[in-house]
C-alpha positions as CSV (number, residue, x, y, z in Angstrom):
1,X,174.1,68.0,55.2
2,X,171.4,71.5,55.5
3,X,168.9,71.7,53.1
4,X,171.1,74.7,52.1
5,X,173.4,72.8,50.0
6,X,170.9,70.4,48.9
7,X,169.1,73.8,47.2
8,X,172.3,75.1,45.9
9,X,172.6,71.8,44.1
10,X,169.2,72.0,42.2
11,X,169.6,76.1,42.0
12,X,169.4,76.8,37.9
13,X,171.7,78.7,38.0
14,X,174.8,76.7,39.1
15,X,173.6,74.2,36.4
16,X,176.2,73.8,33.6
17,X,175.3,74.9,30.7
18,X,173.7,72.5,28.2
19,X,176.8,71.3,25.0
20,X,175.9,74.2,22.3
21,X,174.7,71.2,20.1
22,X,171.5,70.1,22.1
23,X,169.2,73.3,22.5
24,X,170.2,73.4,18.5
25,X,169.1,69.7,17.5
26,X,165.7,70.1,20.0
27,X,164.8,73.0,18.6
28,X,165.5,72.0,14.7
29,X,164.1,68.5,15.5
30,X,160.9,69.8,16.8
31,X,159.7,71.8,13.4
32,X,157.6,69.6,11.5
33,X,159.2,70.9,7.9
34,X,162.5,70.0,9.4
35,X,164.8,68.4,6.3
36,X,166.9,65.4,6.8
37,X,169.9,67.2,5.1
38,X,169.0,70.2,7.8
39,X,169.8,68.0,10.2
40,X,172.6,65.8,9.3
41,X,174.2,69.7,8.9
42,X,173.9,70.6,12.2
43,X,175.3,67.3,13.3
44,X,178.7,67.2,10.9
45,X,179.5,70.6,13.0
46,X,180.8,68.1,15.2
47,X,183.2,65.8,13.9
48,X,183.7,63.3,16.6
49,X,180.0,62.9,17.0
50,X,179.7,62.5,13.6
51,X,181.8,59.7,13.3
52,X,180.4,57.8,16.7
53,X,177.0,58.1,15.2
54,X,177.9,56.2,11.7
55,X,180.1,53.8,13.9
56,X,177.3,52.9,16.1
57,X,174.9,52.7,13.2
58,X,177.2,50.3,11.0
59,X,177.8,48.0,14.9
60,X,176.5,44.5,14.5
61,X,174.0,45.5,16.7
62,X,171.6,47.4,14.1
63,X,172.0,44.4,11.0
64,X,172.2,47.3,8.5
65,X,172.8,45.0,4.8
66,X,175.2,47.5,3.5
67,X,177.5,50.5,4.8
68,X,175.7,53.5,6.2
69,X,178.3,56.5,5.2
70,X,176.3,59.4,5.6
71,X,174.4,61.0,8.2
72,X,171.5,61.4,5.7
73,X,171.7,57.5,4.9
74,X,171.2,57.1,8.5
75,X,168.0,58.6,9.4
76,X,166.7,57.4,6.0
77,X,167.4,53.7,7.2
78,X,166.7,54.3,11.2
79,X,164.5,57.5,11.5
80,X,165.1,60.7,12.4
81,X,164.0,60.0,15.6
82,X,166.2,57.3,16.5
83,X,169.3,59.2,15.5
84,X,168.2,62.4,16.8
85,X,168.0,60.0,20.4
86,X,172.1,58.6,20.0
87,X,172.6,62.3,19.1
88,X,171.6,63.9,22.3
89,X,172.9,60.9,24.7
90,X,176.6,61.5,23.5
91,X,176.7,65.4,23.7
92,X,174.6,65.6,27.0
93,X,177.9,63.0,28.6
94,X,180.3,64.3,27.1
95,X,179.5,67.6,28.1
96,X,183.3,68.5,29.0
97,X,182.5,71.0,31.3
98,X,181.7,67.8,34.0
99,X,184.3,65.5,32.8
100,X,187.3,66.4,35.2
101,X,187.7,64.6,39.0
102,X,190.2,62.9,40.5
103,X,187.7,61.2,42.4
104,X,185.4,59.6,39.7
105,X,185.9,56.6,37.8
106,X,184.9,57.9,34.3
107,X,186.1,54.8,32.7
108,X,183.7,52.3,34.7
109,X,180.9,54.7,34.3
110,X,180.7,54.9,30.6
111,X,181.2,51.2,30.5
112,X,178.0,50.5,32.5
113,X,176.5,53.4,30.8
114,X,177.3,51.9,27.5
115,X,175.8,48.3,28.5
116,X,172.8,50.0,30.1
117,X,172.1,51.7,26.4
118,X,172.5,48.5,24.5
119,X,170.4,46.4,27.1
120,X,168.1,49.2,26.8
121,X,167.2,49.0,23.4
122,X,167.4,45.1,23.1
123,X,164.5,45.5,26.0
124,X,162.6,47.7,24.3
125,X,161.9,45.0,21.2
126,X,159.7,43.3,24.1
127,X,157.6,45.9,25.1
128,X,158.4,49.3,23.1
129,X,159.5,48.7,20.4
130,X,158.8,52.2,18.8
131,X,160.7,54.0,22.0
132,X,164.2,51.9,20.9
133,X,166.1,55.3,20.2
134,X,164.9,56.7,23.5
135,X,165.8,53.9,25.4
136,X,169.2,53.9,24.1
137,X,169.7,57.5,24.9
138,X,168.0,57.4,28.2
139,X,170.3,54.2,29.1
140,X,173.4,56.5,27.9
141,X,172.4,59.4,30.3
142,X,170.5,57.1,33.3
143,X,173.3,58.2,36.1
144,X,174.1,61.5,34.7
145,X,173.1,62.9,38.1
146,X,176.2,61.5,39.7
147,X,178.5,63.4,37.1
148,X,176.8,65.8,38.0
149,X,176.8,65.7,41.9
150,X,180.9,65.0,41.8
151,X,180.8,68.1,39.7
152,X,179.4,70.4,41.8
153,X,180.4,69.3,45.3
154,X,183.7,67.2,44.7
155,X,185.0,66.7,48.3
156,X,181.4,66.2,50.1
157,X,180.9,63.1,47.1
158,X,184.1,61.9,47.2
159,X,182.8,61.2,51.1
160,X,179.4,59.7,49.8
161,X,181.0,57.5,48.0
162,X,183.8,56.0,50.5
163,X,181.0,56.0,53.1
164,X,179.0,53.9,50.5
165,X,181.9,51.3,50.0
166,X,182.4,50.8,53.8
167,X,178.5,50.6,54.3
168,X,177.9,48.7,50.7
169,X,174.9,50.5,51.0
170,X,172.6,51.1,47.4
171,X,174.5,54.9,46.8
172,X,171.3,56.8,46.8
173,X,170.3,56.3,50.1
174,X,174.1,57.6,51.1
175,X,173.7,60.5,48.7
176,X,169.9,61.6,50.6
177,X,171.8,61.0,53.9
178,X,174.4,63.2,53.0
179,X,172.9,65.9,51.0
180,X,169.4,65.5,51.4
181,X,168.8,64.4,47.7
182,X,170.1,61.6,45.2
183,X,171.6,61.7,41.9
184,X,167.9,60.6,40.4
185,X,166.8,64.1,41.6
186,X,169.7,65.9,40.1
187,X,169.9,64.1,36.8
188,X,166.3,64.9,36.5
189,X,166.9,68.4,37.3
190,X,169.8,69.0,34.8
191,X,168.3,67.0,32.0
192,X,164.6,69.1,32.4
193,X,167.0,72.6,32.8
194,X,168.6,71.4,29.0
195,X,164.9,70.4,27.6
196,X,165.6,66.6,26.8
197,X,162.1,65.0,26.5
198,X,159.7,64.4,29.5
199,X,159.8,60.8,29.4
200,X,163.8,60.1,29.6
201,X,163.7,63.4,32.5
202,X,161.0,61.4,34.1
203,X,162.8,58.2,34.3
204,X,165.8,58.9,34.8
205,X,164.7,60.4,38.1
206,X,163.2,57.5,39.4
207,X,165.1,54.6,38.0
208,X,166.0,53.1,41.2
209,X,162.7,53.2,42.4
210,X,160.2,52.6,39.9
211,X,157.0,51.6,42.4
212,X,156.8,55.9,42.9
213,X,156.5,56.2,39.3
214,X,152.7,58.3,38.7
215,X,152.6,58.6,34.7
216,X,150.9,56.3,32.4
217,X,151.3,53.0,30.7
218,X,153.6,54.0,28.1
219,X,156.1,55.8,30.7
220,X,155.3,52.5,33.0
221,X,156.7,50.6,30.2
222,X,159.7,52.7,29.1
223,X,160.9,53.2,33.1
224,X,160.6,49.2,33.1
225,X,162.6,49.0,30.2
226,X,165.3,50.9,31.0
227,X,165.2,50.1,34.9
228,X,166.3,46.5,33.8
229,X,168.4,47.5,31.7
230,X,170.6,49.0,34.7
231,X,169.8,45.9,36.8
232,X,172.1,43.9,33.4
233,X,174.5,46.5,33.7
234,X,175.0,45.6,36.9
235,X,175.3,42.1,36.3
236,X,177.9,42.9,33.2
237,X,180.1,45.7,35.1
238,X,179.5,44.8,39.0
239,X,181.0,42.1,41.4
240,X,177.8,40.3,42.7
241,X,177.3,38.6,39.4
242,X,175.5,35.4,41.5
243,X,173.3,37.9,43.1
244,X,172.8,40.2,39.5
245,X,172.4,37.1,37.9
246,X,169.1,35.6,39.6
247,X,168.1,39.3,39.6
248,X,168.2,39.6,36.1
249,X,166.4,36.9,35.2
250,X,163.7,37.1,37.4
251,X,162.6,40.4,35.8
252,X,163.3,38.7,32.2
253,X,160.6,35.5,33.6
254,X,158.4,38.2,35.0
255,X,157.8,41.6,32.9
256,X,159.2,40.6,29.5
257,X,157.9,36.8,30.1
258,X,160.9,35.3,28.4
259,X,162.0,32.0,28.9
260,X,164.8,31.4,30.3
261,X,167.1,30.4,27.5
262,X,165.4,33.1,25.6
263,X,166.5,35.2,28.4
264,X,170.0,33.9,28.2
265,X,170.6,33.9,24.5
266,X,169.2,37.9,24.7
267,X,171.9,38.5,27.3
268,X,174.9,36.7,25.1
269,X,173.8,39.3,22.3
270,X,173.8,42.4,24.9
271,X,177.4,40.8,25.7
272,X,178.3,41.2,22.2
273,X,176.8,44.0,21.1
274,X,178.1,46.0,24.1
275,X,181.7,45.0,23.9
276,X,181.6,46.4,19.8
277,X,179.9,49.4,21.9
278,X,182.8,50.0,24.2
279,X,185.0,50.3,21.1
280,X,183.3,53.8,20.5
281,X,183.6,55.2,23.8
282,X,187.3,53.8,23.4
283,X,186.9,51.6,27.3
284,X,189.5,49.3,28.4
285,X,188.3,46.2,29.7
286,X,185.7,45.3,27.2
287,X,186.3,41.6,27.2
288,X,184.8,41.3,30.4
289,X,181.5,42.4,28.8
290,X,181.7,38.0,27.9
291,X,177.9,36.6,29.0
292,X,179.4,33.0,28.3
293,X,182.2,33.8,30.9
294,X,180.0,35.4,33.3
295,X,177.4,33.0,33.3
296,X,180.0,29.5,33.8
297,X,181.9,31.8,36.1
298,X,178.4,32.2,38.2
299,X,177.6,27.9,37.3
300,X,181.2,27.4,39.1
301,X,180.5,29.8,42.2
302,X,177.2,28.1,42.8
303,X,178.6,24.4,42.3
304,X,181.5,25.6,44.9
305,X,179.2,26.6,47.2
306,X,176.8,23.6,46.7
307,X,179.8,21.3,47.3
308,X,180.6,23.3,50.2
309,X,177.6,22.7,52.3
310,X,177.4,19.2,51.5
């Protein structure tokens, strides 16, 4: 595909348009004598949001003691910052203007999206534990590039991605084939043109190759958080769970230097945090998000095979 296209793709100005919410909450949340209530205002304009935001604050996966019913309650108990972060990954995918193809399946995507965000921020308790918010979001919006690519040229993507099934292929290195750039490049593009912060626009266009990462140690930390975190979303919404498996806890032995069983009983919580998750983006399918299943299910494969090439 010409360089033509590729150009066309990244061109500002056939960007959509950032949901009215996120310029609003960037610029409000970057004033230092911003009020909670200020905030939690600009939010309720958005019903749905509203409610996904308490529901996601009251999940299992945050331990709050006692009901969180307001917006205010929330950033009290979890920080402006941290709700500010959930805030900007829901509007940013569900901007509607990219929500319609016949050639996308929206369903599996927010699934892996969702168990990328959850892994995300159960990762970042290792090594970030400040950056948790952020790595929630950035989970949320990690392939927001390929919304975006389907978007803008439907019937060249719906090609990429038949020609990356046949070839089973990684999908980025179909996408540079085809159009001379992947959706790393375009969800950084889009995510920079609506002003989300440097290091979620910086990671999320290199996640699948985090070696040609240049910033510094925090950054290095935060890609390597949330790069894993899509390597247990694989492992969770893909086929090659054997495969994913090993993968998976290789990177748990080896940058977060868990144990295994620690590794295993971190990825049982993901499981169940992820599944009360999928709730909220209202997924079918969310009882396959079972570690306990997937991991006897990968103990029976490899005893099959074992007992095969005796």
């Amino acid at each position: 595909m010409s360089s033509e296209l590729r150009q066309r793709i990244l061109n500002v100005e056939s960007l959509p348009s950032p949901p009215a919410l996120v310029a609003e909450l960037l610029d409000l949340t970057s004033r230092e004598d911003v009020r909670i209530s200020e905030i939690a205002s600009l939010i309720e304009r958005d019903p749905a949001l509203s409610a996904k935001l308490l529901k996601l604050c009251n999940s299992a996966a945050f331990g709050v003691r006692h009901e969180i019913s307001s917006l205010d309650r929330a950033m009290v108990m979890l920080g402006i910052r941290q709700v500010k972060s959930f805030a900007l990954g829901f509007l940013v995918l569900n901007a509607k203007e990219m929500q319609e193809s016949d050639c996308f399946d929206f369903s599996h995507f927010w699934k892996r999206a969702s168990v990328t965000a959850v892994s995300a921020r159960a990762l970042a308790k290792y090594a970030a534990p400040n950056l948790g918010g952020e790595a929630f979001a950035c989970g949320l919006m990690l392939d927001i590039g390929r919304i975006l690519l389907q978007h803008l040229v439907p019937e060249v993507y719906r090609t990429i991605l038949s020609k990356q099934e046949e070839s089973r292929r990684k999908l980025y290195e179909v996408e540079r084939e085809v159009l001379e750039l992947d959706h790393m490049e375009a969800g950084r593009t889009l995510l920079e043109h609506w002003g989300l912060p440097s290091i979620i626009c910086e990671t999320v266009g290199v996640h699948h190759c985090p070696q040609t990462y240049e910033g510094d140690a925090v950054g290095q930390d935060f890609l390597e958080i949330v790069a894993a975190a899509g390597e247990i979303a694989a492992l969770f919404c893909d086929a090659q769970k054997s495969e994913s498996l090993d993968r998976v806890l290789q990177i748990c032995s080896g940058y977060f230097r868990m144990a295994e069983e620690q590794a295993h009983e971190m990825l049982k919580q993901i499981g169940d945090d992820a599944r009360e998750t999928a709730w909220l983006f209202e997924l079918k399918g969310a009882d396959a998000l079972d570690y306990d299943r997937i991991r006897s299910d990968v103990e029976k494969e490899l005893a099959s095979a074992t007992d095969a090439g005796a």
